[in-house]
C-alpha positions as CSV (number, residue, x, y, z in Angstrom):
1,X,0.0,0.0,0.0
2,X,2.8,2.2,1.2
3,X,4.4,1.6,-2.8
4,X,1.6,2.6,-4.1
5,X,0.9,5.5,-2.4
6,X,4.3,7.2,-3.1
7,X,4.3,6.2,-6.8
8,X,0.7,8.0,-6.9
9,X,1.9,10.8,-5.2
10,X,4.8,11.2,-8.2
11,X,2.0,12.0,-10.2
12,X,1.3,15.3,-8.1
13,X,5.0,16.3,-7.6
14,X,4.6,18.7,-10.3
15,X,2.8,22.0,-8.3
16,X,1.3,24.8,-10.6
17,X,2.8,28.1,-10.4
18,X,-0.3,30.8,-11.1
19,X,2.0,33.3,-13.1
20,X,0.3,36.9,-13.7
21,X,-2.7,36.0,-11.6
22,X,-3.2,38.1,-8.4
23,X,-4.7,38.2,-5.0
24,X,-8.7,39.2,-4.5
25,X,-9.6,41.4,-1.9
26,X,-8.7,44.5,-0.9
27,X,-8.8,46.6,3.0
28,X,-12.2,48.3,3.2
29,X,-11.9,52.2,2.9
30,X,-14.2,52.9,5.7
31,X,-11.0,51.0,8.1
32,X,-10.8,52.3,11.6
33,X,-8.0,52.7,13.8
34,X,-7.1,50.3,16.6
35,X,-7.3,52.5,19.5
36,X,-7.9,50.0,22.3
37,X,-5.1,50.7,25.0
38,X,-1.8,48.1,24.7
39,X,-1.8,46.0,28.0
40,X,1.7,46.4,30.0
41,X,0.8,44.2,33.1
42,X,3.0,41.4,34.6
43,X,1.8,37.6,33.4
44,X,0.2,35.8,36.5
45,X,1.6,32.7,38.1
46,X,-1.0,30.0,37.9
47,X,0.9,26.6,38.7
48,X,4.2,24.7,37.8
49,X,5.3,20.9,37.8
50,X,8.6,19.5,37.9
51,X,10.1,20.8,34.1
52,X,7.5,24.0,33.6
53,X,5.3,26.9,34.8
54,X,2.4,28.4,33.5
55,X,1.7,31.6,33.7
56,X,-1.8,33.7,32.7
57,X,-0.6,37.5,30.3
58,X,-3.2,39.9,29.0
59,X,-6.2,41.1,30.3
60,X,-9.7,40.3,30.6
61,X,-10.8,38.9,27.2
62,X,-7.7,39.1,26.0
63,X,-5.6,36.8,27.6
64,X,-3.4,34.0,27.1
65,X,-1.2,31.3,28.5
66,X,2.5,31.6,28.9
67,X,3.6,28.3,28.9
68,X,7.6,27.4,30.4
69,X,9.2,24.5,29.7
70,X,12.5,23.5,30.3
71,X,14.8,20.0,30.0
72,X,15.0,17.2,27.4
73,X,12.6,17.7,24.4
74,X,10.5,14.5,25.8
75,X,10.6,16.1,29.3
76,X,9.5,19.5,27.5
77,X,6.7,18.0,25.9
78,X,5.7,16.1,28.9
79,X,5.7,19.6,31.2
80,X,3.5,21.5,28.5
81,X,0.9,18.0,28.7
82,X,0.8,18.2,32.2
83,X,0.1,21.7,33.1
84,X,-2.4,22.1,29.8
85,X,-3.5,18.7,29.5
86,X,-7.3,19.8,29.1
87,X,-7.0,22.1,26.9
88,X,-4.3,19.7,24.8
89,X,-6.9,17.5,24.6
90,X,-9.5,19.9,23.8
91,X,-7.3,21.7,20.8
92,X,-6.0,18.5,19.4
93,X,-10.2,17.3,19.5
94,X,-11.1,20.0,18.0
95,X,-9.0,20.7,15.4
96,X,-8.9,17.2,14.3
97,X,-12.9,17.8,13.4
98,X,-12.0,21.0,12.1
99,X,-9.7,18.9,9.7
100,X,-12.5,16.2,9.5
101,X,-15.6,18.8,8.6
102,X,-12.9,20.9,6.2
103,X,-11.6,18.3,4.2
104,X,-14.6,15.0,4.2
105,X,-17.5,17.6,4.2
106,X,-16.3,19.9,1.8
107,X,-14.2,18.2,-0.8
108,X,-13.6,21.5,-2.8
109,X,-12.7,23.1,0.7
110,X,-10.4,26.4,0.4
111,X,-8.7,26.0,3.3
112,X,-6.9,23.3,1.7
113,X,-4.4,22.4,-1.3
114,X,-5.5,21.0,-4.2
115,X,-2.8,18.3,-4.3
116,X,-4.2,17.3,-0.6
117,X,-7.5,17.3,-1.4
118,X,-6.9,15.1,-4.0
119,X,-5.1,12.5,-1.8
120,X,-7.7,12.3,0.9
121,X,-10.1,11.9,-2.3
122,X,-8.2,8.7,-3.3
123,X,-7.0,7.7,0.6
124,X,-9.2,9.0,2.7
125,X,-7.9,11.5,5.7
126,X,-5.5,9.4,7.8
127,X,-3.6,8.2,4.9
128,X,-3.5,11.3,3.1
129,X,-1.7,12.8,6.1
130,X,0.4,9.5,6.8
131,X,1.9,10.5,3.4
132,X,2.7,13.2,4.3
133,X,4.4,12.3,7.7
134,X,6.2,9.3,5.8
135,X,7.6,11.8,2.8
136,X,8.6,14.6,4.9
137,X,10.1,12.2,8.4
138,X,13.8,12.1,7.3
139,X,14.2,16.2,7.1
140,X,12.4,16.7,10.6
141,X,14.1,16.9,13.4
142,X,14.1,14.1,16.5
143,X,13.4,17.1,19.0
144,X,9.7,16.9,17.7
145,X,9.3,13.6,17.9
146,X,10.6,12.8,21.2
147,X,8.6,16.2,22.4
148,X,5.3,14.7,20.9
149,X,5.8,11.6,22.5
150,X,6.3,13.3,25.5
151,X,2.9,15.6,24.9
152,X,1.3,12.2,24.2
153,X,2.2,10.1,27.3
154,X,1.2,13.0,29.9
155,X,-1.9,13.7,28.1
156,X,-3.2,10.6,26.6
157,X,-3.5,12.1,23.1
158,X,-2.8,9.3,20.5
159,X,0.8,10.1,19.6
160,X,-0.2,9.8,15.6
161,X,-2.6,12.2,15.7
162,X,-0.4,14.8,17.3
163,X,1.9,14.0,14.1
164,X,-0.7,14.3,11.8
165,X,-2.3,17.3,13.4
166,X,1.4,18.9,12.6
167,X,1.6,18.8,9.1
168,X,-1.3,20.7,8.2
169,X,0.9,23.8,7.8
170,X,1.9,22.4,4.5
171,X,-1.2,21.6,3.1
172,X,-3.0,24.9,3.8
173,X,-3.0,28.3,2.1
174,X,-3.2,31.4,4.2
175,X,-2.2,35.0,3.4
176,X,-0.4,37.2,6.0
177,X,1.3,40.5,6.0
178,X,5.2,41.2,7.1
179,X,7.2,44.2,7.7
180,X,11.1,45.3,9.3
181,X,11.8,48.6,9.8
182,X,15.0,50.1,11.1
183,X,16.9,53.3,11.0
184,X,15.2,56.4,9.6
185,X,12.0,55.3,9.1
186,X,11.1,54.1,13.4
187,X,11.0,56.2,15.6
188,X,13.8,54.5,18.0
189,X,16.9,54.4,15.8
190,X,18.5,52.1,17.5
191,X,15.5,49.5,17.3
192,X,14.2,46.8,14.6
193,X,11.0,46.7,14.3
194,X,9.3,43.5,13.1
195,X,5.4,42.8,12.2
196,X,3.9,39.1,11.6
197,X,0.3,39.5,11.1
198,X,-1.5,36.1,10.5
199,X,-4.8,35.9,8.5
200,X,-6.0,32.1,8.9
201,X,-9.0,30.2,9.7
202,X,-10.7,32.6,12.2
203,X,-13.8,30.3,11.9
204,X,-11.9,27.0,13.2
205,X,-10.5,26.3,17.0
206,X,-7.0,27.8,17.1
207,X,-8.6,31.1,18.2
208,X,-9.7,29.7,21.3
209,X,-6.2,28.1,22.4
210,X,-3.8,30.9,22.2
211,X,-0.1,30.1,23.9
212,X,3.0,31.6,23.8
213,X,5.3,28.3,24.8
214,X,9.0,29.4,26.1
215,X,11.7,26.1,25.5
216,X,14.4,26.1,27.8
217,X,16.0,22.9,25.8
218,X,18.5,21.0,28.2
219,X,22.5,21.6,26.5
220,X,23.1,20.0,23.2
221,X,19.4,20.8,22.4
222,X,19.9,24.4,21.4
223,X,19.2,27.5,23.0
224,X,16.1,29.2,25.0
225,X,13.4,30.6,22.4
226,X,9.3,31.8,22.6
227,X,7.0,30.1,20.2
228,X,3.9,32.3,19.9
229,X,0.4,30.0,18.8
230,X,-1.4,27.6,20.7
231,X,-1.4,25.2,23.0
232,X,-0.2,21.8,22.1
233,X,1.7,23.4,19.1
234,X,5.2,22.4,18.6
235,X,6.0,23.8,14.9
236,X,6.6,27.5,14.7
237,X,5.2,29.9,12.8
238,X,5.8,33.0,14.8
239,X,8.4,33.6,17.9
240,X,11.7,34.9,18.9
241,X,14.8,33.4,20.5
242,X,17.3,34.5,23.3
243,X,19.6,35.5,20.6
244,X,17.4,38.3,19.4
245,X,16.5,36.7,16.0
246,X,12.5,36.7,15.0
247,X,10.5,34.7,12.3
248,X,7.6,35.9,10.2
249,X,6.2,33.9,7.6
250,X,3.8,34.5,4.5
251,X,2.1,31.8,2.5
252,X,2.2,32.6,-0.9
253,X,-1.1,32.0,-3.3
254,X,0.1,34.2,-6.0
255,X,3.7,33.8,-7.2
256,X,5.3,35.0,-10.6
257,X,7.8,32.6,-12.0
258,X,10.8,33.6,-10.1
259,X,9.8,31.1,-7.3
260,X,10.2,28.2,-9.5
261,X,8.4,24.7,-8.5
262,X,7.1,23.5,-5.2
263,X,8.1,19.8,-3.7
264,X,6.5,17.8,-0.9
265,X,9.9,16.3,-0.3
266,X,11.7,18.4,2.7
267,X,11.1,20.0,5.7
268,X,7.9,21.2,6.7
269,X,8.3,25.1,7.0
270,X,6.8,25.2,10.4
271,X,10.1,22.6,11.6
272,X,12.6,25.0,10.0
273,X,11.6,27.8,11.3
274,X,11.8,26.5,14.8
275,X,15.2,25.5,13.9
276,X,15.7,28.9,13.2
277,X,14.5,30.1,16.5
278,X,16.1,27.5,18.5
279,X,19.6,26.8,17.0
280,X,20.6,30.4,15.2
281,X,22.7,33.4,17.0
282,X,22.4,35.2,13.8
283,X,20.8,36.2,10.4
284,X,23.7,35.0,8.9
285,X,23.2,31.5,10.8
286,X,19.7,31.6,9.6
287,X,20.3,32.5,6.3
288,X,22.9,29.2,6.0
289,X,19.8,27.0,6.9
290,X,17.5,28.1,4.8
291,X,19.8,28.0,2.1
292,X,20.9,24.9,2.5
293,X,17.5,23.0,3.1
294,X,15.3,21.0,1.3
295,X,12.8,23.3,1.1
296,X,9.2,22.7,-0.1
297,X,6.1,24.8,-0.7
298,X,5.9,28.9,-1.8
299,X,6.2,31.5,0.8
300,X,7.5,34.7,2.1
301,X,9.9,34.5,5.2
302,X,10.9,37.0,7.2
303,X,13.9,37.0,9.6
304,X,14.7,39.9,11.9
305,X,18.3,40.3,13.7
306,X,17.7,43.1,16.5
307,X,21.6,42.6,17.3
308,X,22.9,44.0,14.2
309,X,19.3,46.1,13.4
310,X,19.2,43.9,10.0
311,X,15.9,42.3,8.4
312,X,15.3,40.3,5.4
313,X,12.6,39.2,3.6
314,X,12.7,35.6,1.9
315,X,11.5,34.2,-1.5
316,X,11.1,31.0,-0.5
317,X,10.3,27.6,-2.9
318,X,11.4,24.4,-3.9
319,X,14.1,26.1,-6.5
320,X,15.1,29.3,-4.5
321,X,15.8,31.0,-1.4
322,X,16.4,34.8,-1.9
323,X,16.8,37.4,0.4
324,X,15.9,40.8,0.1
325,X,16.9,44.1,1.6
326,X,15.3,47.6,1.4
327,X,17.5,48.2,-1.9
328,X,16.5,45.0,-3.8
329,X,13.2,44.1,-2.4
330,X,11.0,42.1,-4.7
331,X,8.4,42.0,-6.5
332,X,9.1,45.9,-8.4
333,X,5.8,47.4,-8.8
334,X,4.1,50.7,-8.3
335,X,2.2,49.0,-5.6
336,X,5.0,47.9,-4.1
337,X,7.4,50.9,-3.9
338,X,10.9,50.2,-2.3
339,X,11.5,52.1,1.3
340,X,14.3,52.9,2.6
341,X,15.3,51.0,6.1
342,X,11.8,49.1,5.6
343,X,10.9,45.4,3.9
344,X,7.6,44.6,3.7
345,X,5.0,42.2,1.9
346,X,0.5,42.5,2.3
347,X,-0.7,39.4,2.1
348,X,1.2,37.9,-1.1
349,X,4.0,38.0,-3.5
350,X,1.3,39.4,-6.4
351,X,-0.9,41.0,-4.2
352,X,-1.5,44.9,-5.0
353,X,-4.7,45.8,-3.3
354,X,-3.3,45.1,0.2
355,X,0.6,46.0,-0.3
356,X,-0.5,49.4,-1.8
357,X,-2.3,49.8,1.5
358,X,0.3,48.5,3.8
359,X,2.9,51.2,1.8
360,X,1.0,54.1,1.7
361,X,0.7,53.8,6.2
362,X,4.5,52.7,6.3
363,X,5.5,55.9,4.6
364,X,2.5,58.3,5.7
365,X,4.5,57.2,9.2
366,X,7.9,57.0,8.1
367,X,10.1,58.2,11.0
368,X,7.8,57.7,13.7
369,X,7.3,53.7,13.4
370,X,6.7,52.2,16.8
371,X,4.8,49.5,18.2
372,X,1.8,52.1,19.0
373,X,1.6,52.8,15.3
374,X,2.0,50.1,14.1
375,X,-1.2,48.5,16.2
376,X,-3.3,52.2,15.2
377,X,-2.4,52.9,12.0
378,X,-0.3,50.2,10.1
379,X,-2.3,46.8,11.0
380,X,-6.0,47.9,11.6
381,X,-6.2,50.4,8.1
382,X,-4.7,47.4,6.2
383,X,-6.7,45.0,8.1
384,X,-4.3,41.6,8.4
385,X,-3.9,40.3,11.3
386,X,-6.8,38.3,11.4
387,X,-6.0,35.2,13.6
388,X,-3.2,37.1,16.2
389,X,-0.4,39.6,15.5
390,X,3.0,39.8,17.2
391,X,5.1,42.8,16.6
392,X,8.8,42.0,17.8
393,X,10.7,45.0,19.7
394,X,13.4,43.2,20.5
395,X,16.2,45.8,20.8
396,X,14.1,47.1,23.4
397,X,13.1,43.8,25.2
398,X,9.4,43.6,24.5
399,X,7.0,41.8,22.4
400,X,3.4,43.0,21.7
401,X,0.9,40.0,21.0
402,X,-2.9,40.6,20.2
403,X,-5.4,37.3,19.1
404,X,-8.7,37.0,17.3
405,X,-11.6,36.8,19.6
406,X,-12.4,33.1,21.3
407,X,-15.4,31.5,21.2
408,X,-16.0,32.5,24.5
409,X,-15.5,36.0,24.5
410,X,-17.3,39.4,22.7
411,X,-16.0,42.1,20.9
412,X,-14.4,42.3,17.4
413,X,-13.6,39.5,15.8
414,X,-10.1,40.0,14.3
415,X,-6.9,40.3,16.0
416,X,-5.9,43.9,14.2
417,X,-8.7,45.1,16.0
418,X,-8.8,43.8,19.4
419,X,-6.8,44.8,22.6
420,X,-3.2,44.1,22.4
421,X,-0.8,42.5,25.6
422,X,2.7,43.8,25.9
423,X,3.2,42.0,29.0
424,X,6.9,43.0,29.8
425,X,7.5,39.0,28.7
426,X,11.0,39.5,27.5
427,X,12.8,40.9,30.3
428,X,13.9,37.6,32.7
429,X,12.0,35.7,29.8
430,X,14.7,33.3,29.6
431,X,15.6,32.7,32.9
432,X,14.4,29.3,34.8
């Protein structure tokens, strides 16, 4: 069965690139400004066992779980399981029907590749993502393996499904917005600043799990780093390490043919970017690894070193990995006008209604760029940000973190508009 499976999948090897198309959708005109207050309090200790502690950050409605882990990555995973094992079991429930509703009750889902959908159209669910786990294994680190198992064992989750759960990163499309500002165009001259705005599925279950997990990997493991999503999620797709490097990511919908072709054979973008985060001192590290990977579907990256105030954005495929600046930034287009000191991307490579939007507040601000502004005036006129938002200070030793409204709670919907937590987490962040 296994045979067959992978000489079916050659068939699909060979991904489309849409060349000339572009993005639909565009920010309404009648956007407002965020002008909910930012939240500076203290997180609250809750509880701790043996290799973590969990702390409460935010306020009110908009709170979330700071999660501290520390030791072997099995003992890691185990820590997170037993001080969130509810809500591990809850999110790993409830996205697995999310997955199961998605994918079986809407073949012709959006959420989805069309590659994948065709795979759980011939295999059925389980198998489809099986494939996937069984193509991708050999470019995936042991540190997630031995942390699921870990998550598994204290929380009684079936260890597969935790796998399979993992890889949906790959089989998704999302758009999101990036940015990196430095020098004359923030307001603190000595600063980076550094947007990830994720638009997902606001309509599925990650809203209601929000976590920011902080590793304190045991030596020979790498070094201490903050992975901002939810709880029970080990692959990274926004955080920042000790080192002062931070990760934003873009998936890309619209590409011209610069990126080349797509692969399902490498590492699953959400594993290298934690290998970013938890093993590089440096853009230049960084850079190396991406480089040198086996990479696999279309995106943007974005990697921000606060030490040396330096920022690139990443063309990122199968067939290239190329790093821009403010003086070579790609794609050229009026509606996406190079600035200097600043990199930025709205919502896709080939995307002019939002990037247009995103330019035009970058450089009616130009100078003054700061967190504040960047919640008022940057974010909530271009409206991404849907799912949460995380804008890295990290020069200055803080990290501002807003999420899209839970199931539980009232007020707007979307992160760009809701109240956003700068919870003092990076000073002492590190420390055990």
């Amino acid at each position: 069965m296994a045979t067959l499976m992978v000489e079916i999948l050659c068939l699909f090897l060979s991904v489309s690139v849409v060349c000339g198309a572009e993005c639909q959708g565009k920010p309404s005109p009648d956007a407002r400004q965020n002008l909910n207050p930012i939240f500076g309090g203290m997180p609250t200790f809750v509880r701790q066992v043996r290799n973590g502690k969990l702390y409460q950050a935010g306020i009110s409605q908009d709170s979330f779980y700071v999660v501290h882990v520390w030791g072997t990555p099995y003992e890691m995973g185990y820590a997170q399981g037993e001080l969130m094992k509810t809500e591990t079991i809850n999110f790993m429930n409830s996205v697995w029907k999310y997955l199961e509703d998605q994918v079986i009750g809407d073949i012709n889902s959006t959420f989805f590749q069309p590659w994948f959908l065709k795979d759980v159209a011939d295999f059925g669910l389980v198998a489809a993502l099986d494939l996937e786990l069984t193509i991708t294994r050999k470019y995936t680190g042991n540190y997630f393996f031995e942390e699921a198992q870990g998550l598994a064992d204290a929380t009684g989750v079936d260890y597969m499904t935790i796998q399979r759960i993992h890889v949906i990163g790959e089989l998704t499309k999302g758009d999101c917005s990036m940015m990196g500002a430095w020098g004359s165009a923030v307001r603190d001259p000595n600063s980076l600043l550094q947007l990830r705005a994720l638009d997902w599925n606001t309509d599925g279950p990650f809203k209601d799990f929000p976590q920011v997990t902080v590793y304190h990997p045991s030596s020979g493991n790498g070094h201490p780093f903050a992975n901002i999503g939810w709880t029970g999620w080990l692959g990274s797709i926004t955080g920042f390490n000790k080192a002062q490097l931070s990760i934003s990511e873009i998936g890309v919908t619209f590409p011209d043919k610069t990126f080349g072709t797509e692969s399902r054979f490498g590492i699953p973008f959400t594993y290298i970017l934690r290998d970013v985060l938890q093993f590089d001192t440096s853009l230049a590290g960084a850079q190396t690894r991406l480089s040198n990977a086996h990479r696999t579907c279309n995106l943007i990256l974005g990697v921000g070193d606060a030490k040396s105030r330096s920022f690139r954005g990443i063309e990122y495929s199968a067939s290239v990995a190329n790093f821009y600046t403010d003086t070579d930034m790609q794609p050229t287009a009026d509606w996406h006008p190079r600035i200097k000191n600043v990199v930025y991307y709205g919502m896709d490579w080939l995307c002019p209604s939002f990037s247009e939007v995103l330019a035009r507040q970058i450089s009616t601000h130009y100078g003054n760029l700061s967190p504040d502004v960047i919640v008022r005036d940057i974010v909530s006129i271009e409206q991404s940000g849907s799912l949460h938002i995380a804008i890295y200070d990290m020069a200055n030793e803080a990290v501002y973190i807003a999420n899209a409204r839970s199931s539980t709670e009232s007020g707007p919907l979307n992160a760009y508009e809701r109240l956003v937590a700068y919870n003092n987490l990076l000073p002492g962040l590190f420390q055990t």
